[in-house]
Backbone as a ProteinNet text record, in pm:
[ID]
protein_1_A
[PRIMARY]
XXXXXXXXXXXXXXXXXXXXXXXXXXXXXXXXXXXXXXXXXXXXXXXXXXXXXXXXXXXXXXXXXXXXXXXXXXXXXXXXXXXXXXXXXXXXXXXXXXXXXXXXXXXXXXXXXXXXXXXXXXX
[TERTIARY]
589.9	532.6	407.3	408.5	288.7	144.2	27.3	-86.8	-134.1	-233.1	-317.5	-435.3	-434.5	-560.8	-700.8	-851.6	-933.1	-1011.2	-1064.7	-1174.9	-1290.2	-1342.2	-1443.3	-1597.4	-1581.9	-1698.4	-1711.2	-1581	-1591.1	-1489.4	-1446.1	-1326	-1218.2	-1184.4	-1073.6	-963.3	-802.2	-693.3	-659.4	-643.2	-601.6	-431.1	-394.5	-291.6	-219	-83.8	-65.7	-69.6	-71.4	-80	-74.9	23.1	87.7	-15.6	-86.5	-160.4	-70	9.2	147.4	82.4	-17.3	-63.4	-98	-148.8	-179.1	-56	21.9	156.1	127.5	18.8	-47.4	-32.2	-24.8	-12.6	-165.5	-184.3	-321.3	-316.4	-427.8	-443.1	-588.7	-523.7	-650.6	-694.6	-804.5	-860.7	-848.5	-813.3	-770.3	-894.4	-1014.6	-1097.3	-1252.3	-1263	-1367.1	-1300.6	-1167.8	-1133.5	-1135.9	-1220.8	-1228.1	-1100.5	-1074	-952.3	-971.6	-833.8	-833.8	-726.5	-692.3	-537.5	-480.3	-350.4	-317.2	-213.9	-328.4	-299.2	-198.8	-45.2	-17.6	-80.9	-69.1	-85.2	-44.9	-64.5	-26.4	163.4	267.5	375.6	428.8	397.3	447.6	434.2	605.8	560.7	534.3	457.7	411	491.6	519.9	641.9	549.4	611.7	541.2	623.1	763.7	848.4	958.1	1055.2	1163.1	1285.8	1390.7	1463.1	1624.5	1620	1744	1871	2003.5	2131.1	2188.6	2230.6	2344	2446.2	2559.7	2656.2	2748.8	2804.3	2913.9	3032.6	3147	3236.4	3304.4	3256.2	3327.2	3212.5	3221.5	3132.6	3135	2955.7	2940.7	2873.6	2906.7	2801.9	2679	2513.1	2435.2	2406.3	2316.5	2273.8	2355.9	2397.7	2493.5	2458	2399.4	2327	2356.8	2384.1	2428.8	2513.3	2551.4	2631.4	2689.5	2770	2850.5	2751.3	2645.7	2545.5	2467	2499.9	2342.6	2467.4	2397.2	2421.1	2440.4	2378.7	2374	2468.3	2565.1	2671.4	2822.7	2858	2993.3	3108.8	3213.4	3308.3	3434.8	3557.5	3684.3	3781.2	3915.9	4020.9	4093.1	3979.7	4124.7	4132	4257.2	4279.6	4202.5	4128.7	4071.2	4179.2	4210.3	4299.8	4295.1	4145.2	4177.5	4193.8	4169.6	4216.6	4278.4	4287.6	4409.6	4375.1	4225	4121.4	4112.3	4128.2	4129.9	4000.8	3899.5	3736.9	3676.9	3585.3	3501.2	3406.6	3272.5	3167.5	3200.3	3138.5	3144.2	3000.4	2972	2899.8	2891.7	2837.3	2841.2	2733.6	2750.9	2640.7	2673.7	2568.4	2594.5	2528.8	2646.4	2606.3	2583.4	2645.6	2642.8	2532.4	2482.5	2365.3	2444.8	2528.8	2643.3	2684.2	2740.5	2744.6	2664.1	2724.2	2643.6	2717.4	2831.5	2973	2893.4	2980.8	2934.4	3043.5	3044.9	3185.3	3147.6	3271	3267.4	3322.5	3253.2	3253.7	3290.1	3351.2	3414	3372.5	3292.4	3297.2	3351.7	3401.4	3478.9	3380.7	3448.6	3297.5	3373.4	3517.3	3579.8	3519	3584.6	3544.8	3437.3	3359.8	3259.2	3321.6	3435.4	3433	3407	3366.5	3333.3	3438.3	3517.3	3587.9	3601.4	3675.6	3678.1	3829.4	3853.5	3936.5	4052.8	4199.5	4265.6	4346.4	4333.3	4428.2	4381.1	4225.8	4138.3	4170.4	4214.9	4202.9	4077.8	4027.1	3894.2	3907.7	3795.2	3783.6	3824.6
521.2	425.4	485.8	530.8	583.4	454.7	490.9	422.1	402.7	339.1	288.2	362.5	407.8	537.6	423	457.2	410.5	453.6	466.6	502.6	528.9	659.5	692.8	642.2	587.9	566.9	403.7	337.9	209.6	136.6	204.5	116.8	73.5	98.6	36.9	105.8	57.4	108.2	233.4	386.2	511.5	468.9	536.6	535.2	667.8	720.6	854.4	881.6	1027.8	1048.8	1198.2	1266.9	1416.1	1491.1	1618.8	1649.9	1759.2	1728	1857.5	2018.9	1994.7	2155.5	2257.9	2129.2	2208.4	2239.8	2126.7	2094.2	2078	1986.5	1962.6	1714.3	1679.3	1521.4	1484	1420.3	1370.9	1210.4	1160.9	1017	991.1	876.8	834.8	718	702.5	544.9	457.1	412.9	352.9	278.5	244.2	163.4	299.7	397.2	469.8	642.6	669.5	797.2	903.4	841.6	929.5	963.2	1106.3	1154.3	1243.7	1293.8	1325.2	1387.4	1494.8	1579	1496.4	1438	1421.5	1470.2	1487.8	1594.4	1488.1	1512.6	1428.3	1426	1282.7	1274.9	1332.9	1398.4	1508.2	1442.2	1470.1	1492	1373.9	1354	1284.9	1379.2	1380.1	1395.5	1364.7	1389.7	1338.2	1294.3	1146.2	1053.1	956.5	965.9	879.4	757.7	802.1	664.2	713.1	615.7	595.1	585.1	635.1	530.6	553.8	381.7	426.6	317	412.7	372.8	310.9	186.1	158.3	199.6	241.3	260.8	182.9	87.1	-16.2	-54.6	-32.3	-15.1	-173.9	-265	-380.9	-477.4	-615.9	-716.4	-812.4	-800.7	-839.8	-972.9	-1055.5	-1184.7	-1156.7	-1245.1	-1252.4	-1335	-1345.5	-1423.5	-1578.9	-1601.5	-1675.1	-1770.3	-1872.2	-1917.7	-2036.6	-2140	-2283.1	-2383.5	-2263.6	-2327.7	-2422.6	-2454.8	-2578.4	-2693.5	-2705.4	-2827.9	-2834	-2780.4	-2768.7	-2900	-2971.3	-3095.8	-3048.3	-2957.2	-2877.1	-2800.3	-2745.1	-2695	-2737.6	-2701.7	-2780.6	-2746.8	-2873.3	-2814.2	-2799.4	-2740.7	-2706.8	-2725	-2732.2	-2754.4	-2653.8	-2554.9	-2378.3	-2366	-2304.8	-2282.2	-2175.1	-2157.5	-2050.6	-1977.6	-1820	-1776.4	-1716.3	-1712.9	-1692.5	-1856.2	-1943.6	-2078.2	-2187.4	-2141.5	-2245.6	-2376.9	-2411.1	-2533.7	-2510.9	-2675.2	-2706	-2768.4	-2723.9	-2726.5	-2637.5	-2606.5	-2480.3	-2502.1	-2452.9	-2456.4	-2301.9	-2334.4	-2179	-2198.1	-2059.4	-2048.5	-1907.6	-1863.5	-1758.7	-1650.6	-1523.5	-1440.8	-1316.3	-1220.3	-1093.7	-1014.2	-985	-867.7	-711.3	-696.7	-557.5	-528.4	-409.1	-417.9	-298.3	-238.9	-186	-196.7	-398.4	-417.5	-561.7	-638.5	-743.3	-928.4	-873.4	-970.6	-1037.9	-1185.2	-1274.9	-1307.6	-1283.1	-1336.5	-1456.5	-1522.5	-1658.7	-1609.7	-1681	-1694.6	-1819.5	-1832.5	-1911.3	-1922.3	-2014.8	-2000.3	-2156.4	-2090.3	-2231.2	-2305	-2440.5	-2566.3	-2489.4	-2513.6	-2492.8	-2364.6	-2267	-2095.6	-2015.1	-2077.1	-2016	-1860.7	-1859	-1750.5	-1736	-1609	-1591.6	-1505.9	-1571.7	-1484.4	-1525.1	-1447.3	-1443.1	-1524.1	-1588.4	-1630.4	-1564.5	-1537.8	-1478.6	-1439.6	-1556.2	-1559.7	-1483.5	-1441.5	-1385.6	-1215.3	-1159.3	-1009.1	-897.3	-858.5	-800.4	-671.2	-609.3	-471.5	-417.3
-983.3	-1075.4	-1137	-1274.1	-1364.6	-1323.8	-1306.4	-1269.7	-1366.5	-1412.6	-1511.6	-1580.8	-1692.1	-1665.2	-1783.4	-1768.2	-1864.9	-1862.8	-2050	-2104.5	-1982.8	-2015.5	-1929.5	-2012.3	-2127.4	-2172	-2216.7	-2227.2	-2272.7	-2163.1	-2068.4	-1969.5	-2063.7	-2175.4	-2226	-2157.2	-2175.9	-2151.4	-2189.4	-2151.1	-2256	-2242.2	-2388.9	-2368	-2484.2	-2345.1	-2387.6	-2534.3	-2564.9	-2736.4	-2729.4	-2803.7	-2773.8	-2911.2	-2867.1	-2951.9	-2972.4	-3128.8	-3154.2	-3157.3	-3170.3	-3238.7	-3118.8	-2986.6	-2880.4	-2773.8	-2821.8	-2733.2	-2621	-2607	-2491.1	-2468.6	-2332	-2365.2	-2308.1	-2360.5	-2408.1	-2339	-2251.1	-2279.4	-2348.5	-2459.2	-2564.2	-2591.4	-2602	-2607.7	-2748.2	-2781.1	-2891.1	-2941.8	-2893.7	-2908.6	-2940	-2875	-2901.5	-2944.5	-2957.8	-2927.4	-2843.7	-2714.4	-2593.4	-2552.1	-2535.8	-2487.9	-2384.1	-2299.4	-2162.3	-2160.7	-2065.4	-2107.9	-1944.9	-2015.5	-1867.9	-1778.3	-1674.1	-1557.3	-1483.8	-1406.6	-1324.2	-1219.7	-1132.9	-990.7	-930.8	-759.1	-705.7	-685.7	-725	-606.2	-745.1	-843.5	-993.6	-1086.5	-1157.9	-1288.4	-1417.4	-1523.7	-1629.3	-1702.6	-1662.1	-1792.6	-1831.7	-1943.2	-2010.3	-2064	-2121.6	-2142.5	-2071.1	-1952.9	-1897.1	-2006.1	-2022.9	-2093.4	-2034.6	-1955.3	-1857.5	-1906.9	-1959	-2015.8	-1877.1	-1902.8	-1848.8	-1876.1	-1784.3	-1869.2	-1766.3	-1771.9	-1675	-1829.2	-1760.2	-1816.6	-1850.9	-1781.7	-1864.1	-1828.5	-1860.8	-1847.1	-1728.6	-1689.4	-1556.3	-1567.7	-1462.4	-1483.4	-1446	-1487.8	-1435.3	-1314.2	-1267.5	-1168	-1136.4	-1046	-1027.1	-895.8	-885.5	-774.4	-809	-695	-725.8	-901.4	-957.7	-1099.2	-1033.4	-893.7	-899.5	-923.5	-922.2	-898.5	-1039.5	-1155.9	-1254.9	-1335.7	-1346.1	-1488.4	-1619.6	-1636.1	-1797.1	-1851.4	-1715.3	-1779.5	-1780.4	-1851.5	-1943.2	-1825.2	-1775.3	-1687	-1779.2	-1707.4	-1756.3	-1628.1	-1714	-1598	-1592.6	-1572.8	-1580	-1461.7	-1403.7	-1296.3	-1234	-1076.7	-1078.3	-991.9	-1062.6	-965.3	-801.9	-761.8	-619.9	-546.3	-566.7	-465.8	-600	-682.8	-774.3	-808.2	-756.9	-789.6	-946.6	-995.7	-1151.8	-1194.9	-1116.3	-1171.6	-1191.5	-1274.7	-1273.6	-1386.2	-1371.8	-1476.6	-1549.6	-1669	-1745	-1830.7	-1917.1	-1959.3	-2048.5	-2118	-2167	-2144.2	-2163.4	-2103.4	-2220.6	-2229.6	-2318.9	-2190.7	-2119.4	-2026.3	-2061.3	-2152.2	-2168	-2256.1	-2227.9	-2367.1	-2468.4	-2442.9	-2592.8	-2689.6	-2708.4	-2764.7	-2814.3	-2911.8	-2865.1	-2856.5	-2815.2	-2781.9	-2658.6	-2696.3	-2540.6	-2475.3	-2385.3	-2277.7	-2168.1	-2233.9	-2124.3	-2007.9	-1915.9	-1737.5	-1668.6	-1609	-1528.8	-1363.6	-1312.4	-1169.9	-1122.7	-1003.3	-936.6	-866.5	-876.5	-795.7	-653.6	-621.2	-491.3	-396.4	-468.6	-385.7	-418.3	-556.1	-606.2	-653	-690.5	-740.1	-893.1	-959	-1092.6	-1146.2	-1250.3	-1348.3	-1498.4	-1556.6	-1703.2	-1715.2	-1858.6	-1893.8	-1878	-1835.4	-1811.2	-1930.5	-2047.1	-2144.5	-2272.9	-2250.9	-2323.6	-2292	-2386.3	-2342.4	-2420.5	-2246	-2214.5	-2230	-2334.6	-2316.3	-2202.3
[MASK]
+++++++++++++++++++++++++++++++++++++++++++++++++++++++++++++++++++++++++++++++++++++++++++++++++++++++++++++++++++++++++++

């Protein structure tokens, strides 16, 4: 986890800034221009932005905690196919961040299981 670095002359926040000519990364104060080359912490190295792809191949539900009980969501009489109970809440979610399609979800009041429409064909 990158730490917090600040202005040695005004305490403001530095924040990184690549000086191209030296090809050197720099943290800089945005408020007085005090700058600082930054050195990593011992046993870290110098990142500055993360940028982490999911890559999951079809669509997953989110967080899924007591749906049989919320008032707010809409029921249906689809069959669920692991126990064949004709209740279930649904809802929609954009799990994937790929594209930007929403897929309805299905969980059973009975087994609590979560699935997708069967009659719907899924990436």
């Amino acid at each position: 986890m990158p730490s917090l670095r600040f202005c040695g002359e005004c305490n403001n926040l530095l924040y990184p800034k690549s000086d191209n000519n030296a090809k050197i990364l720099l943290y800089q104060c945005r408020n007085c221009n005090y700058a600082e080359n930054a050195h990593p912490e011992p046993g870290m190295a110098p990142c500055v932005y993360k940028n982490d792809l999911l890559t999951i191949a079809r669509e997953q539900a989110g967080e899924t905690k007591d749906l049989e009980t919320d008032p707010t969501l809409q029921r249906s009489n689809i069959e669920c196919p692991k126990c064949s109970n004709h209740e279930a809440v649904f809802y929609q979610d954009q799990a994937r961040r790929i594209t930007t399609n929403m897929t309805l979800f299905y969980y059973c009041t009975n087994c609590k299981f979560l699935f997708r429409d069967p009659k719907i064909k899924h990436r």
